[in-house]
C-alpha positions in Angstrom: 11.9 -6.0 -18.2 13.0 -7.4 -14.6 15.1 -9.8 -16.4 16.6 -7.4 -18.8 17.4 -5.3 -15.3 19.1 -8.4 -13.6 20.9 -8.9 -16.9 22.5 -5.5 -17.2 23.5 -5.3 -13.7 24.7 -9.0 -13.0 28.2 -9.9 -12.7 29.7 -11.7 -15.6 33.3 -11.1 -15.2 34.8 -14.5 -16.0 37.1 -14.8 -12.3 41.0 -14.7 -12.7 42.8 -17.7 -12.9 44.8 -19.3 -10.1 48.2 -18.4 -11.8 47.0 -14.7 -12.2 45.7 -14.6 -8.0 49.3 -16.2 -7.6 51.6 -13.3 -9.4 49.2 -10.8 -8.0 49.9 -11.4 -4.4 53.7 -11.7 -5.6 53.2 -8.6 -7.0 51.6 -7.1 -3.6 54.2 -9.0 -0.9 57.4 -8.4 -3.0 57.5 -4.5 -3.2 56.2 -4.1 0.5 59.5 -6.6 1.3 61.5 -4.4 -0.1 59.0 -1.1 1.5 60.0 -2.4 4.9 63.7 -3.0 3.8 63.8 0.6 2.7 62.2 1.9 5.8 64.0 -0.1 8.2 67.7 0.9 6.8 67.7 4.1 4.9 66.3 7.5 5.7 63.8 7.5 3.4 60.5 9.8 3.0 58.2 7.1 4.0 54.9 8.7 2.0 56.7 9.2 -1.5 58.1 5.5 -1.2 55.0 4.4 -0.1 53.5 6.3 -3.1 56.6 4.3 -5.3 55.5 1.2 -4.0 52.3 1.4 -5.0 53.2 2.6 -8.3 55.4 -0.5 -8.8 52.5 -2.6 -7.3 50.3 -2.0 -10.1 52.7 -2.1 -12.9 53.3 -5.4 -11.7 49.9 -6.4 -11.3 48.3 -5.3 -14.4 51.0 -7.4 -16.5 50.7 -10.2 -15.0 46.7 -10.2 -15.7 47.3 -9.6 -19.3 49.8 -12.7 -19.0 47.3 -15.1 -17.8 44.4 -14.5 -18.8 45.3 -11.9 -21.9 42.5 -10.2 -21.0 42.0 -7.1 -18.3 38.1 -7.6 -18.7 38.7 -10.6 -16.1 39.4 -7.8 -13.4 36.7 -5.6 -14.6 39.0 -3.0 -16.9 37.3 -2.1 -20.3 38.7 0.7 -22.1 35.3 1.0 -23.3 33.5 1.5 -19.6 36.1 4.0 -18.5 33.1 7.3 -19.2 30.4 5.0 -17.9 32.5 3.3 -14.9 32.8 7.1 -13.3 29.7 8.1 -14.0 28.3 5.5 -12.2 31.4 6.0 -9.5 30.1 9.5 -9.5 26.0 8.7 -8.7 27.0 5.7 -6.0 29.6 8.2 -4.4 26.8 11.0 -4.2 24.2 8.7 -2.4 26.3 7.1 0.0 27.8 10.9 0.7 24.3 12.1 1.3 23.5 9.1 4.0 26.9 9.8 5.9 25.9 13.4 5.6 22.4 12.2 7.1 24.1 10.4 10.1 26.2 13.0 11.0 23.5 15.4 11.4 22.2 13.1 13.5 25.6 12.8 15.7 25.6 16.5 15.5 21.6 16.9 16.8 22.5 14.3 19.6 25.5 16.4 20.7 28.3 14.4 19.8 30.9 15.9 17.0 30.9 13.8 13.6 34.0 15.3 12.5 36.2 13.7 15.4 35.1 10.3 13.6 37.6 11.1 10.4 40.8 11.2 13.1 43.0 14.1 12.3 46.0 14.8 10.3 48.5 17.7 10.5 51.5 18.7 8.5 54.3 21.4 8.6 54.2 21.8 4.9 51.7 22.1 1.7 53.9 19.2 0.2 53.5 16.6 3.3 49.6 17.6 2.7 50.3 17.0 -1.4 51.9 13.7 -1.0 49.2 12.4 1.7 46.1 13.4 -0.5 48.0 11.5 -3.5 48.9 8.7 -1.6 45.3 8.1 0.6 43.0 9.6 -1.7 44.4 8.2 -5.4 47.2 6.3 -6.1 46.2 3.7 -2.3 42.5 3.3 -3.8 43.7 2.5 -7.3 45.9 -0.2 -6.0 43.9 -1.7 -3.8 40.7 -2.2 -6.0 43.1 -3.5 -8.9 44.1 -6.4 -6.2 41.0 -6.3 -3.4 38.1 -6.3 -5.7 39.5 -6.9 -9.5 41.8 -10.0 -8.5 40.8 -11.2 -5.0 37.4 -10.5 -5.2 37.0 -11.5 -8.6 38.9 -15.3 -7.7 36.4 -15.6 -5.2 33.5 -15.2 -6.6 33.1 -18.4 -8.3 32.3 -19.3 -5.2 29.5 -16.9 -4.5 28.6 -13.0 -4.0 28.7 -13.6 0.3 32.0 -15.9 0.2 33.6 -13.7 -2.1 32.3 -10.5 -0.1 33.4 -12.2 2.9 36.7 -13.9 2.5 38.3 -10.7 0.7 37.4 -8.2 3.0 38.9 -10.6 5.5 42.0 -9.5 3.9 41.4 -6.0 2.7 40.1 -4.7 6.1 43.0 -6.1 8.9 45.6 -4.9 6.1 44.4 -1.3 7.1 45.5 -2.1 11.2 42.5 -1.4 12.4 38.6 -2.7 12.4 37.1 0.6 12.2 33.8 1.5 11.1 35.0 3.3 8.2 37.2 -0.3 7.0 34.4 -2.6 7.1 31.7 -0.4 5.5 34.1 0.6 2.5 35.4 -2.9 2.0 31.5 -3.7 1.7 30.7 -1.0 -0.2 33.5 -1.3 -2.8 32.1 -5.1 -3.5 28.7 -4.3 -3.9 29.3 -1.7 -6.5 31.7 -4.2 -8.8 29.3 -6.7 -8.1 26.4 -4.4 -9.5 28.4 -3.2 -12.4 31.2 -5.6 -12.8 33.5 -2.7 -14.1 36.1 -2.1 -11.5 36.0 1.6 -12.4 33.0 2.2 -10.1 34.6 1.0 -7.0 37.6 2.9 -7.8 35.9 6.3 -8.2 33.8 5.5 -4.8 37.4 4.6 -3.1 38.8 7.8 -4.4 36.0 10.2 -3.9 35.5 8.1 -0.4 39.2 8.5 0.6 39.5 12.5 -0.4 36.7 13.4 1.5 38.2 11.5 4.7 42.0 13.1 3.8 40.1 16.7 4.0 38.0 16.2 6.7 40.7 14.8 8.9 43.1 17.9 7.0 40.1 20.2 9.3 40.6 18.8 12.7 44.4 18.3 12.1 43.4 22.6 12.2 40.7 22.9 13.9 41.2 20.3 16.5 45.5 20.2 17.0 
């Protein structure tokens, strides 16, 4: 039985190759180029390119995987572990909400405000709130597990579960300026949950569910807290 457990819930993702890591970084550095380009010299709404760029990221990305290595599996995409890749997304998302929930009861007990650890956000408009919700609760998460976890994670691991944990959060948590809390336990979190399930759908429901939760909370004190 423990054997048919360690089966279920190894990781056997054959890892990308080379060439696919290679076209996926391309894919990453070439649209932010032009993201800074745009930024820099036209008056551009920054949050809808951003959103654009993203966009373009993964339709680059997912291409180039099929190209490769003809086969999204490598990166953990199955069309048939979509159902089961959010339920599973779902459970792991639930759990780790209840422990944060745990801790900030804690904060709270102790007399220090929880809430102030989600920063705060505040808009003049329902469509700057619209656009920031897309961009840091769904369409950033998506991107980033489809390169973080499905390509640069999934490269690594040949290597080994703590090299591969390692050595990609090495990138995925300085890419988000800052070494906060939140950073380095997501970047861990998202790992262990491919690792578990090897279907990159889990990770990406955790991100999303992860991310929302943070966009509203900091929504509140953008309110509560101006």
């Amino acid at each position: 039985m423990i054997d048919a457990v360690r089966s279920k819930f190894a990781f056997h993702n054959r890892p990308p190759s080379l060439r696919t890591l290679c076209l996926a970084v391309a894919g990453i550095i070439l649209p932010e180029i032009f993201y800074g380009i745009l930024i820099s010299n036209y008056s551009v709404p920054p949050t809808i390119t951003l959103i654009a760029v993203r966009l373009i990221q993964m339709a680059l990305i997912i291409p180039a995987v099929r190209f490769s290595d003809s086969d999204l599996g490598v990166i953990g995409l199955r069309r048939s572990e979509i159902l089961s890749g959010i339920r599973s997304g779902i459970i792991w998302s639930l759990t780790f909400g209840v422990i944060v929930a745990v801790f900030g009861c804690i904060m709270w007990i102790a007399g220090m405000n929880p809430l102030k650890a989600f920063g705060r956000v505040r808009f003049d408009t329902i469509w700057a709130y619209a656009f920031f919700f897309l961009l840091k609760g769904v369409v950033g998460p998506v991107a980033e597990e489809i390169f973080f976890r499905g390509v640069l994670y999934g490269f690594l691991r040949r290597w080994g579960f703590l090299a591969a944990v390692t050595l990609s959060n090495l990138v995925f948590i300085p890419l988000h300026g800052t070494f906060g809390v939140n950073q380095i336990v997501g970047g861990v979190l998202f790992c262990v949950a491919y690792e578990f399930r090897g279907n990159l759908i889990v990770p990406i429901c955790i991100h999303i569910l992860g991310n929302s939760a943070i966009c509203a909370l900091s929504a509140i004190n953008g309110v509560i807290f101006p």
